[in-house]
SEBA-539399 format. One line per 5 residues: number of its first residue (from 1); for each residue x, y, z of C-alpha. Coordinates in steps of 0.5 Angstrom, whole numbers. Each point is the difference from the previous one (the first is absolute). Layout:
<sites>
NUM> X,Y,Z ~ ...;
</sites>
This chain:
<sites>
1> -71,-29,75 ~ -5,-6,0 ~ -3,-1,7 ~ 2,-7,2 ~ -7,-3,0;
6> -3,1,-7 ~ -6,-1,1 ~ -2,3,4 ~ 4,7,0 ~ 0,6,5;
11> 0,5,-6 ~ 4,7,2 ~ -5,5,-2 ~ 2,7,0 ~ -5,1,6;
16> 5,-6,4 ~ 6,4,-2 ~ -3,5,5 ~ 0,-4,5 ~ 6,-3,0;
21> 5,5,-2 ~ 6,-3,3 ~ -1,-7,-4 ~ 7,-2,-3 ~ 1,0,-7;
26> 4,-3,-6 ~ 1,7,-4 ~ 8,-2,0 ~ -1,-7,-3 ~ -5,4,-5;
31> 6,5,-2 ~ -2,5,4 ~ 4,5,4 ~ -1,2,8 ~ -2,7,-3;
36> -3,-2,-6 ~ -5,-4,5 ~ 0,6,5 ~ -2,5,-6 ~ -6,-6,-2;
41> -3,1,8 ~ 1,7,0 ~ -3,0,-7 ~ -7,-4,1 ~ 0,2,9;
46> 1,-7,2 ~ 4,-6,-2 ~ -1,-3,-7 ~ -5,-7,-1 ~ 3,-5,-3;
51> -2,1,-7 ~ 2,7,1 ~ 6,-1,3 ~ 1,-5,-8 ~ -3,6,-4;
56> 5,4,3 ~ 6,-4,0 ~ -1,-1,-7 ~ -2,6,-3 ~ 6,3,5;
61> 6,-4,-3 ~ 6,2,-4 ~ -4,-4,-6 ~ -6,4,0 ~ 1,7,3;
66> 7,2,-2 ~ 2,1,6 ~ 7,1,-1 ~ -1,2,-6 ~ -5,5,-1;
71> 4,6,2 ~ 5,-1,-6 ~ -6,-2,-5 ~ -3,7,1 ~ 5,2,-3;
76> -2,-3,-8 ~ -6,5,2 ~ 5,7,0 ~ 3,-2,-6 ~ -6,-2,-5;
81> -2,6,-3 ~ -6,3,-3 ~ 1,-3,-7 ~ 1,-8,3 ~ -5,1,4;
86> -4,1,-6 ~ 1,-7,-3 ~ -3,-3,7 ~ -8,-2,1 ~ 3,-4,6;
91> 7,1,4 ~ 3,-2,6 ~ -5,-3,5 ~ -4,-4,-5 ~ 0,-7,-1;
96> 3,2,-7 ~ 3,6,-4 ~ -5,2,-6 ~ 3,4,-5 ~ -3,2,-7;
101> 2,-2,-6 ~ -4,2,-5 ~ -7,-1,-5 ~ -3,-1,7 ~ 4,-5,2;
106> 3,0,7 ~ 5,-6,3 ~ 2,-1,7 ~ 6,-5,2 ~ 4,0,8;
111> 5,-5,2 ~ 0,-2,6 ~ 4,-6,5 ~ -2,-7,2 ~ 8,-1,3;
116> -1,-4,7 ~ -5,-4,-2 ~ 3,-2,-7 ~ 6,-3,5 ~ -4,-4,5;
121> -4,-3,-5 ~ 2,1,-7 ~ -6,-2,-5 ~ -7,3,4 ~ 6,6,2;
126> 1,2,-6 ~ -7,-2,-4 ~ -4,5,6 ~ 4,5,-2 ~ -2,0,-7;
131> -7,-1,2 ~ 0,6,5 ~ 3,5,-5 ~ -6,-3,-5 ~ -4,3,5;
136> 3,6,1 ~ -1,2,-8 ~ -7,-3,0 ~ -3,4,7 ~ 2,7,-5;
141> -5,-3,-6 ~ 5,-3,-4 ~ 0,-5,-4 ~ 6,-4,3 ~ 5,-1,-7;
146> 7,-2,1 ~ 5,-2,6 ~ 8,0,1 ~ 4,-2,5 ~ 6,3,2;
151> 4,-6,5 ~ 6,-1,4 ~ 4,-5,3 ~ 5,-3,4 ~ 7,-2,-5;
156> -3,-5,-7 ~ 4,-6,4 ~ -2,0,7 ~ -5,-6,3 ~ -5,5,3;
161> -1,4,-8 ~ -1,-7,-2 ~ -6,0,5 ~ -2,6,-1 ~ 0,3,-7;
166> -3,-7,-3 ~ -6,2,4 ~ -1,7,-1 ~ 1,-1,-7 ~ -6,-5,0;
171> -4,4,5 ~ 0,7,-4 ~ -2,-6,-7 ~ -5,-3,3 ~ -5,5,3;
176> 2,5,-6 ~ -1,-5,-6 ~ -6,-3,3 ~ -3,7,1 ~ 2,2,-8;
181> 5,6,2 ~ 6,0,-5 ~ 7,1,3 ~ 4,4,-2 ~ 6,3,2;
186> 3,0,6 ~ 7,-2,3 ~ 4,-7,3 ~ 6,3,5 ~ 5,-4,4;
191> 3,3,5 ~ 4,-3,7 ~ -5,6,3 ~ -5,-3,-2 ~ 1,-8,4;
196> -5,0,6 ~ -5,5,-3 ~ -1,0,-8 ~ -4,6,-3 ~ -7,-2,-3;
201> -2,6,-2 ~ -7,0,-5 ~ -2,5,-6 ~ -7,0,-2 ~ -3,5,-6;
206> -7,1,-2 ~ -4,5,-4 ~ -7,3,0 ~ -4,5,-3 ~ 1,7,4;
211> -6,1,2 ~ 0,-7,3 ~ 5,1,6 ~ -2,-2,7 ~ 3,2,7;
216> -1,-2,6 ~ -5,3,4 ~ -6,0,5 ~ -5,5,-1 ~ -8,0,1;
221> -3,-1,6 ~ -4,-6,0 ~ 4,-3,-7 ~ 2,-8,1 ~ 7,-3,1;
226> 0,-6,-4 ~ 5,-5,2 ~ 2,-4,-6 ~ 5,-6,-4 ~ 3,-6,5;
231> -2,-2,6 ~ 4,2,6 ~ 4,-5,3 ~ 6,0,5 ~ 6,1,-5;
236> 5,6,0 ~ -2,3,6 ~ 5,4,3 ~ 3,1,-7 ~ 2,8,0;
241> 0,0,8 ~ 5,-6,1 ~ 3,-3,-7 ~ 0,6,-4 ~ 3,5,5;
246> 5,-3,4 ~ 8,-3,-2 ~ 0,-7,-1 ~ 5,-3,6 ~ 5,-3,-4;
251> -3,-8,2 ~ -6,-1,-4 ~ 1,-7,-2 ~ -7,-4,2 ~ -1,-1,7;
256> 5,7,2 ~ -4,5,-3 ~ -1,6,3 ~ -7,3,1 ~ -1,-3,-7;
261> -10,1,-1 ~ -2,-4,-5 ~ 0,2,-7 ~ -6,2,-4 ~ -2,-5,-5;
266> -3,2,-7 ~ -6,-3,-5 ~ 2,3,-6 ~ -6,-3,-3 ~ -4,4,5;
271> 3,6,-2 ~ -1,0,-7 ~ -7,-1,1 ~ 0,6,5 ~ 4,4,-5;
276> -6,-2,-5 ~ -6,3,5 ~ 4,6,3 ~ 1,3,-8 ~ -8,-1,-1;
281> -2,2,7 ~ 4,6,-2 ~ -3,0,-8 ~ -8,1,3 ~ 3,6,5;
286> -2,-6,6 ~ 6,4,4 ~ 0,6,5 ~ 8,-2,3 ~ 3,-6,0;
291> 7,-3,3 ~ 3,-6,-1 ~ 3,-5,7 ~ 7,-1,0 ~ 5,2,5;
296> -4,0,7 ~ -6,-2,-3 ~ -7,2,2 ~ 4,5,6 ~ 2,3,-7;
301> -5,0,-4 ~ -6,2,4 ~ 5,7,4 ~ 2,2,-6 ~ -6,1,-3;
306> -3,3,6 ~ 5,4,0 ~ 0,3,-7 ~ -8,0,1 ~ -4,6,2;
311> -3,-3,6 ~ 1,-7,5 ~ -1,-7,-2 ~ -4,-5,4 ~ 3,-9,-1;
316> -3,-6,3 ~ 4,-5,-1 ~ -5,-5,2 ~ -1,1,-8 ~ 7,-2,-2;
321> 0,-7,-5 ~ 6,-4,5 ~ 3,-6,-3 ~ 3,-2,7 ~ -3,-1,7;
326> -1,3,6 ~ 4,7,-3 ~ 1,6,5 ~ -2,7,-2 ~ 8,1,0;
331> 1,-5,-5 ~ -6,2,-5 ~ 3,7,0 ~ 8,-3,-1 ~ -1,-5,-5;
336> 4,1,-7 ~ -5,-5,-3 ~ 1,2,-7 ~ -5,0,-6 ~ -5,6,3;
341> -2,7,0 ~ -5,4,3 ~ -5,5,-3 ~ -4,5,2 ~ -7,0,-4;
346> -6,6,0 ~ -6,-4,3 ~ -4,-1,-6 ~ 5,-4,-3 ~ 2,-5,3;
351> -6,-5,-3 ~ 4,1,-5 ~ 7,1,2 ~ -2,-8,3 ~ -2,-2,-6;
356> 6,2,-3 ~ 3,-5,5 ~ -5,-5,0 ~ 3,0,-9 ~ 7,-1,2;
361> -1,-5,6 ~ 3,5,4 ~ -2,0,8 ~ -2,7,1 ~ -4,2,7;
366> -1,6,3 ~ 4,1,6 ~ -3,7,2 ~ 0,7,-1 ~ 2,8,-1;
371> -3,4,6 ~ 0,7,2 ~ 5,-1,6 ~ 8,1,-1 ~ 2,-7,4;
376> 1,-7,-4 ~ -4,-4,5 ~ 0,-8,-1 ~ -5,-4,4 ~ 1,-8,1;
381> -5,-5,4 ~ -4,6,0 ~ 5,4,4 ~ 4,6,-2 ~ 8,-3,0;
386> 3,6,-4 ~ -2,8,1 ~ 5,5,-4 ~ 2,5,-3 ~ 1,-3,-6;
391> 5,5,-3 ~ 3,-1,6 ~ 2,-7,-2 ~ 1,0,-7 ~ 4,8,-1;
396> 2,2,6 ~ 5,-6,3 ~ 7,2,3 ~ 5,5,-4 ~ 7,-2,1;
401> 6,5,-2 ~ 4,-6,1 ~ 8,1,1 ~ 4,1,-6 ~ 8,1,-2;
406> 5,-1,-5 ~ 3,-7,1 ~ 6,0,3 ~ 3,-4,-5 ~ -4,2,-7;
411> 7,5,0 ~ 4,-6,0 ~ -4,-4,-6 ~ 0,6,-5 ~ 8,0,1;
416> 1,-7,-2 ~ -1,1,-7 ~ 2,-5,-6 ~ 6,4,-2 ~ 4,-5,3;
421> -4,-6,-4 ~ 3,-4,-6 ~ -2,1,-6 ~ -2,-5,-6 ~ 5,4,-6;
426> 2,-5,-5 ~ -5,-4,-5 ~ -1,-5,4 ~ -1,1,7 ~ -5,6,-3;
431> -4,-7,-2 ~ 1,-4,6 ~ -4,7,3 ~ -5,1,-4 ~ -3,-8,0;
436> 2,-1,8 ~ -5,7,1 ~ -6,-2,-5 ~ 1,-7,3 ~ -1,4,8;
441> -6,-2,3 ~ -2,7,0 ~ 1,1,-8 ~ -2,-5,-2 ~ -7,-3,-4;
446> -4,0,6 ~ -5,-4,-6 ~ 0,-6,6 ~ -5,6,4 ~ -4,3,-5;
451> -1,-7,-4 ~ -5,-3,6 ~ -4,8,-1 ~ -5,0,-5 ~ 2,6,-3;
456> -5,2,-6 ~ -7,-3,3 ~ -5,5,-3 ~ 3,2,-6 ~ 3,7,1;
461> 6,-1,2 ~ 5,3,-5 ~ 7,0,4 ~ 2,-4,6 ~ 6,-3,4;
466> 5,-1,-3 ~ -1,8,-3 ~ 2,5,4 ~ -7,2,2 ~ -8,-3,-1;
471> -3,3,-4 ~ -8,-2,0 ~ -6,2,-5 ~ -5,3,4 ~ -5,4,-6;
476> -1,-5,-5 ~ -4,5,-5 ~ 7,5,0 ~ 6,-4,2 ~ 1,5,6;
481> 4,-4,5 ~ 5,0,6 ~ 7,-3,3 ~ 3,-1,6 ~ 6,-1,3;
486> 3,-2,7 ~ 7,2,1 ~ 6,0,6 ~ 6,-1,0 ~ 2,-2,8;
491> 7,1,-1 ~ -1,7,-2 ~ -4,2,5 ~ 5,-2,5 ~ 5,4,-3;
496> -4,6,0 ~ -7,-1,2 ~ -2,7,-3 ~ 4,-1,-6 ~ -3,-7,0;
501> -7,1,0 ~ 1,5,-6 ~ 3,-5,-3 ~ -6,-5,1 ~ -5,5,-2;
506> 5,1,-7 ~ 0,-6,-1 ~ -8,-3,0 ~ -1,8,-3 ~ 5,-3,-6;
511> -3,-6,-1 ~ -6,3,0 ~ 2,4,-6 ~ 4,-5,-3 ~ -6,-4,-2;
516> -4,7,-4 ~ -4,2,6 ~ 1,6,4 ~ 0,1,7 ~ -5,3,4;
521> 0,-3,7 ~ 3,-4,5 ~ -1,-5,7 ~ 5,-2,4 ~ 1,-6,5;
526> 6,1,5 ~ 2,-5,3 ~ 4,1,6 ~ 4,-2,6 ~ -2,1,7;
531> -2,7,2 ~ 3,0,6 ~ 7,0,-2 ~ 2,7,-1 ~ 4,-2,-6;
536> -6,-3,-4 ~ -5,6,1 ~ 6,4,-3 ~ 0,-5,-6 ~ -8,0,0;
541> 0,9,1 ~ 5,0,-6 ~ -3,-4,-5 ~ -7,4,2 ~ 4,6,-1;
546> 3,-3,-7 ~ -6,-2,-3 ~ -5,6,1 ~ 6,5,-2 ~ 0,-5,-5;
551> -7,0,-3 ~ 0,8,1 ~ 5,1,-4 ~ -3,-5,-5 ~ -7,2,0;
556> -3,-7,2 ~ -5,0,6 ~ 1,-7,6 ~ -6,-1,0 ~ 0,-5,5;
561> 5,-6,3 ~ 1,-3,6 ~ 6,-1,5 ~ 2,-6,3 ~ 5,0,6;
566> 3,-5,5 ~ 3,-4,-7 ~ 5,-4,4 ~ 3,-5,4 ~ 3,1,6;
571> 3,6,0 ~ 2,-1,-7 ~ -4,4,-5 ~ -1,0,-7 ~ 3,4,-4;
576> -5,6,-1 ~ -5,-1,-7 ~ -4,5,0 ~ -4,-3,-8 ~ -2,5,-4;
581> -6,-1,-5 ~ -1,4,-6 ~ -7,1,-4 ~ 0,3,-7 ~ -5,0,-6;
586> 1,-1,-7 ~ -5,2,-4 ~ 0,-5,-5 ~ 3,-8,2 ~ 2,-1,-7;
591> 5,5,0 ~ 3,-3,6 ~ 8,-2,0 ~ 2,-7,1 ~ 7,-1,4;
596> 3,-6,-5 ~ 3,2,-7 ~ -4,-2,-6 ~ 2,-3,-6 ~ 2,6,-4;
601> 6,-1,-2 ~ 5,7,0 ~ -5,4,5 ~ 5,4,4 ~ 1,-1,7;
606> 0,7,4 ~ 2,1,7 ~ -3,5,2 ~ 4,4,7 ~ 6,1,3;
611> 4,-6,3 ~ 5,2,6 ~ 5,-5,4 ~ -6,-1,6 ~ 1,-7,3;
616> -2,2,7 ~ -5,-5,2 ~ 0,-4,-8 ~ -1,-6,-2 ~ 6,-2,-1;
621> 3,3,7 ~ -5,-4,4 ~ 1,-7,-5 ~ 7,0,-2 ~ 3,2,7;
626> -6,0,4 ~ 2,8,2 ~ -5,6,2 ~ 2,6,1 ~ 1,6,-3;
631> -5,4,-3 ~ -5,-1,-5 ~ -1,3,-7 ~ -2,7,-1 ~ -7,2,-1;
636> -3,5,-5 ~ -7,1,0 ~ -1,5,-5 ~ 4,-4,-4 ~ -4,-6,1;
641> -7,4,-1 ~ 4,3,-7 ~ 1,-8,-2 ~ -7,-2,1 ~ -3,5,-3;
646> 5,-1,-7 ~ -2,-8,1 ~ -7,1,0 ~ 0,5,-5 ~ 4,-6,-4;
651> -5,-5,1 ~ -6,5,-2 ~ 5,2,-6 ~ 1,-8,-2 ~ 8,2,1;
656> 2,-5,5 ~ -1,-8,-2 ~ 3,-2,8 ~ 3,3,6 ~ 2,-3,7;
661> 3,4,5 ~ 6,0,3 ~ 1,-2,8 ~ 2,-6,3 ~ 6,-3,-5;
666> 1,6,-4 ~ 1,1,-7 ~ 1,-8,0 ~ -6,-2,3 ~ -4,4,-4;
671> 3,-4,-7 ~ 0,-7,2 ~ -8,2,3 ~ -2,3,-7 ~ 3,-5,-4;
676> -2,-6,3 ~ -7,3,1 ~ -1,1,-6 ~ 5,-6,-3 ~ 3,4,-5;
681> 7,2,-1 ~ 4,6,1 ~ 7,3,0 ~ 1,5,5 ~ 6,6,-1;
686> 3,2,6 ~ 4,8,0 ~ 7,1,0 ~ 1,5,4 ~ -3,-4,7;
691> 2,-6,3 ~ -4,-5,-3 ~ -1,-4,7 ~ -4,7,2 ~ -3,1,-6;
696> -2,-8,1 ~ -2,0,8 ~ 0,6,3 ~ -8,2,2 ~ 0,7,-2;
701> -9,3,1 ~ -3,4,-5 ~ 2,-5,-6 ~ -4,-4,-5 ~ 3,-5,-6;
706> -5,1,-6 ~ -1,-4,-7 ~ -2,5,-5 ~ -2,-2,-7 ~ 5,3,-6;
711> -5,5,-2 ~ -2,3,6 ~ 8,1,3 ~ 1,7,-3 ~ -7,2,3;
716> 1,-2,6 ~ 7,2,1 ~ -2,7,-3 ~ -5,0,6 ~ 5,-2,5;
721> 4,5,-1 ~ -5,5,0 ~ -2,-2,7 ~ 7,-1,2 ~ 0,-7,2;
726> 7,-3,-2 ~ 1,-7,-4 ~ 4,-4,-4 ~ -1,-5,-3 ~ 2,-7,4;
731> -1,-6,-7 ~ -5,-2,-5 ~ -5,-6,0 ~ 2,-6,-3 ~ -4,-5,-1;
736> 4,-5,-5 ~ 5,0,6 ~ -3,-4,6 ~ 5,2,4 ~ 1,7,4;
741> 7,2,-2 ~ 3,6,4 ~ 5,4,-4 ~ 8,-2,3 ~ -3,-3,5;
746> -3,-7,-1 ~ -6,-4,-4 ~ -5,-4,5 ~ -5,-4,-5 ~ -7,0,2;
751> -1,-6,2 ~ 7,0,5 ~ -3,6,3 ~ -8,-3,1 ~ 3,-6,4;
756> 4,6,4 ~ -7,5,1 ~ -5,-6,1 ~ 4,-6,3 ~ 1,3,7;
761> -7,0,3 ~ -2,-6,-2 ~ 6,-3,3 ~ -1,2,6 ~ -8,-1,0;
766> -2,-5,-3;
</sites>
């Protein structure tokens, strides 16, 4: 879209794209349409300039408008009801949800996907989605306080996981480390699926006085727009029109890449600073809206502030700090340069505003102004390149009602169940089966990972991988903090997408409760195939379907996510992953629960639930026969809210010394984690009256394998009872063993099981 001589440019100005309105265009290079480009001619009355054309091609991709999605995302809003909506300050449509969690605190956290990126270049891919989702905390008033990473990739052994996953995980270390953020949670999967086009996904939450929230908004004639952070430079242009929003070919190998821009590139020292003088600007009340650049950049920016003002928006981009020479219009308003925010700021302000800046050593200028009109107006050179109507640009961009049916085959999967599968039965081959899946890539330690994250920074973290969830100090003076979890199990959500997503949302839910914190809300990143394969749009609508019903069903609000379509290779898309996140509040850290058991010997092991012969879509399934079929465990919500609630009661009430839920691996997983994260030994008691191979490995939902002191077990039984939550009790602690002894079945010392968890990663990566 430059002119082929830079230096002396023909600037396509509004007024030119009057008098030359059958100049040709690349809108379809730029991910547009032949309707969509139609709509923007007819929209504005002529052909777009350049610049427009790369507003609109941005800020009307599947990235940023939600074209393919909108339609069934409307319907999170039919089934939030009145009491959900109560514990929102901000929801959907935000850069973050904000929920209150008491004492005048509010905490805002959103996930969101930096896949495509993260593939082509591992390391700054995944670095500027931590930093993108940073920002997007920061631009609501808070103090960034913690991330989590929930991650796919291609199979543990492949080359191209080698390339990748050293990459990512040393990406989303540096820039977080470096900004003093503690990672604590989050997920390392290995999927085929995956192989070609891995999951970066990137959590962030943070914390701020109620009365400190911030939305993004332009209002006020004559108030400033003030563009501040980094300079703008040539990086990540086309990131959401092109790379974000488009299926990779299945030849990305250097030199065969197709249409593959730039990826941003990220400072996160600069990032630190500019988190530093967003919290003061915000601390003196210097700031009428604000918006943080990201996806689409100044396009972004500038037209959604606009559009949620009261008025227009005149920009001069004569004004902008660049670090390349001789950008175009097009290029400044598309660039993805990351580290930068734009403000708006009542006049009288700004000298203070500046000096804040001046403080921080962050560049600040002011780019233009609020006008009385109702057109984004962008002026270069002192002529006039973009003349919109800017909700036109940012709200209003295509909706499709994108084709979507049952797949053909999805009959097929569910009838191929494992009944026809060998079954471990004697002593011996229960064992073989139990080291061969805590050995398995996807359940074993995943320390190889969350060792290069710095996870306790700043001294409140309270939990952090490997438990079930994060949990992170946000009042120093009561205690009060929160947890978060990311959970999905692919496998699940191929089987059912329905059922599977409900079983994502109970698992994050559970994890949640099982560290002592109950759950108020919840975001989402749904990550998907192709939306123009009628088979994935019925995935995604399912999914949709599932996790709203289920958040209803159990009274917690999405308050916001993000949705990542065109997730492939060819035309073999990955298993659908919608990652669900789950925020809870505990009111007092000190009373968190800890996943590994303690030294206490004779506390009583409990498990807490119902266990059934579900093995669709198990972790022993899919690693001992390389199987997926059938359908997946059941889901009882209400079952999961009556044991949250009875967790937190125990964790407030001092009943609970450890818990760890059970998932992937089954009732086995859960003992091997809790007794070599805690290094302590226990004995563990099967039933009589099930097969123990299904007591072991099956992945029944809604349970939790609790220790409970001796004096409190009568206590805390009673009130299970009460409740109706089944129970047995599965062992005792002990400490003098070292080993974890399963009753008729085998004795694993701990040291045999810590080479089987910790020595897979290490092998494969170091």
């Amino acid at each position: 879209m430059a002119s082929p001589n830079v230096d002396t440019p023909v600037i396509d100005t509004t007024a030119r794209a009057v008098e030359t309105p059958d100049l040709p265009q690349p809108y379809v290079e730029l991910g547009l349409a032949d309707d969509e480009y139609a709509r923007i001619k007819e929209i504005l009355g002529r052909r777009p300039t350049e610049a427009e054309l790369a507003m609109y091609s941005v800020m009307w991709s599947e990235h940023c408008s939600y074209k393919s999605s909108k339609k069934h995302l409307s319907y999170f809003g039919k089934t939030t009801t009145p009491e959900m909506r109560e514990k929102m300050l901000a929801g959907i449509g935000e850069n973050a949800g904000v929920v209150d969690v008491g004492d005048g605190w509010a905490v805002t956290f959103k996930v969101e996907s930096h896949n495509h990126p993260s593939y082509v270049e591992p390391y700054q891919g995944a670095a500027t989605g931590v930093g993108g989702i940073v920002r997007d905390i920061l631009a609501m008033g808070a103090r960034p306080l913690a991330v989590a990473d929930p991650l796919r990739f291609g199979p543990a052994d492949a080359p191209d996981t080698r390339r990748v996953l050293p990459g990512v995980v040393a990406g989303i270390a540096g820039y977080g480390n470096c900004l003093g953020l503690p990672n604590i949670g989050g997920e390392v999967v290995f999927d085929e699926s995956y192989a070609g086009n891995p999951l970066v996904n990137a959590l962030c939450v943070g914390a701020m006085r109620v009365e400190d929230l911030h939305l993004a908004h332009a209002s006020g004639k004559g108030n400033k727009i003030i563009l501040f952070g980094a300079r703008t430079g040539l990086d990540g242009i086309g990131g959401v029109s092109v790379l974000a929003s488009d299926t990779f070919s299945g030849d990305e190998t250097a030199g065969g890449r197709k249409k593959l821009p730039s990826v941003q590139v990220g400072d996160p020292f600069t990032e630190k600073v500019l988190i530093e003088c967003c919290l003061e600007l915000f601390a003196k009340k210097l700031v009428v809206g604000i918006q943080d650049l990201g996806g689409a950049g100044l396009s972004c920016a500038t037209s959604e502030l606009a559009a949620a003002g009261d008025g227009g928006m005149y920009i001069d981009l004569d004004r902008v700090p660049l670090r390349a020479k001789n950008m175009t219009p097009a290029e400044i308003l598309s660039s993805e340069s990351q580290e930068r925010m734009c403000a708006v700021v009542a006049p009288s302000d700004v000298d203070a505003f500046m000096a804040v800046c001046e403080k921080w050593d962050v560049i600040a200028t002011e780019i233009g102004e609020v006008t009385d009109g109702d057109h984004l107006v962008i002026t270069w050179r002192g002529e006039t390149v973009v003349d919109v109507p800017p909700r036109t640009v940012a709200h209003q961009g295509p909706v499709y009602d994108r084709p979507y049916a049952r797949p053909a085959g999805q009959d097929t999967v569910q009838a191929n169940t494992t009944d026809s599968l060998a079954r471990p039965s004697t002593p011996d081959e229960l064992r073989d089966t139990l080291l061969k899946l805590v050995s398995s890539p996807n359940l074993a330690s995943k320390e190889w990972v969350t060792q290069q994250y710095d996870r306790y920074v700043r001294g409140n973290t309270v939990l952090a991988q490997p438990s079930d969830s994060g949990v992170i100090r946000i009042d120093e003076s009561t205690g009060r903090g929160v947890a978060v979890a990311t959970d999905c199990n692919s496998r699940f959500v191929y089987l059912d997408p329905y059922a599977g997503t409900q079983l994502a949302l109970a698992e994050a839910y559970r994890n949640v409760a099982t560290s002592g914190a109950m759950p108020v809300a919840v975001t989402n990143c749904l990550n998907f195939g192709s939306p123009r394969d009628p088979g994935v749009m019925w995935q995604f609508e399912r999914a949709v379907h599932g996790l709203a019903d289920g958040c209803a069903q159990l009274g917690v609000p999405v308050t916001g996510g993000n949705v990542s379509f065109y997730n492939q290779t060819g035309d073999t898309a990955i298993l659908p992953t919608p990652v669900v996140g789950v925020l809870g509040v505990i009111d007092d850290v000190t009373r968190r629960i800890p996943t590994g058991i303690g030294n206490e010997a004779g506390e009583t092991l409990l498990l807490l639930g119902d266990t059934h012969d579900e093995f669709g879509g198990s972790a022993w399934a899919h690693v001992i026969h390389g199987h997926l079929g059938g359908l997946p465990p059941k889901v009882d919500l209400e079952r999961e809210r009556l044991l949250a609630e009875i967790l937190v009661a125990g964790s407030r009430d001092g009943m609970i010394s450890a818990a760890h839920d059970l998932s992937d691996g089954g009732l086995a997983q859960a003992l091997v984690e809790m007794v070599l994260i805690g290094q302590c030994g226990a004995r563990a008691i099967l039933a009589d009256d099930q097969d123990p191979f299904v007591q072991l490995f099956s992945e029944s939902a809604g349970r939790v394998l609790v220790a409970v002191p001796r004096s409190e077990e009568l206590r805390f039984t009673e009130m299970c009872d009460a409740r109706g939550l089944p129970w047995r009790r599965a062992g005792v602690v002990d400490p003098e063993a070292g080993a974890l002894e399963i009753q008729d079945v085998a004795t694993f010392g701990l040291d045999e099981l810590s080479t089987a968890w910790e020595g897979t990663l290490p092998a494969l990566f170091d």
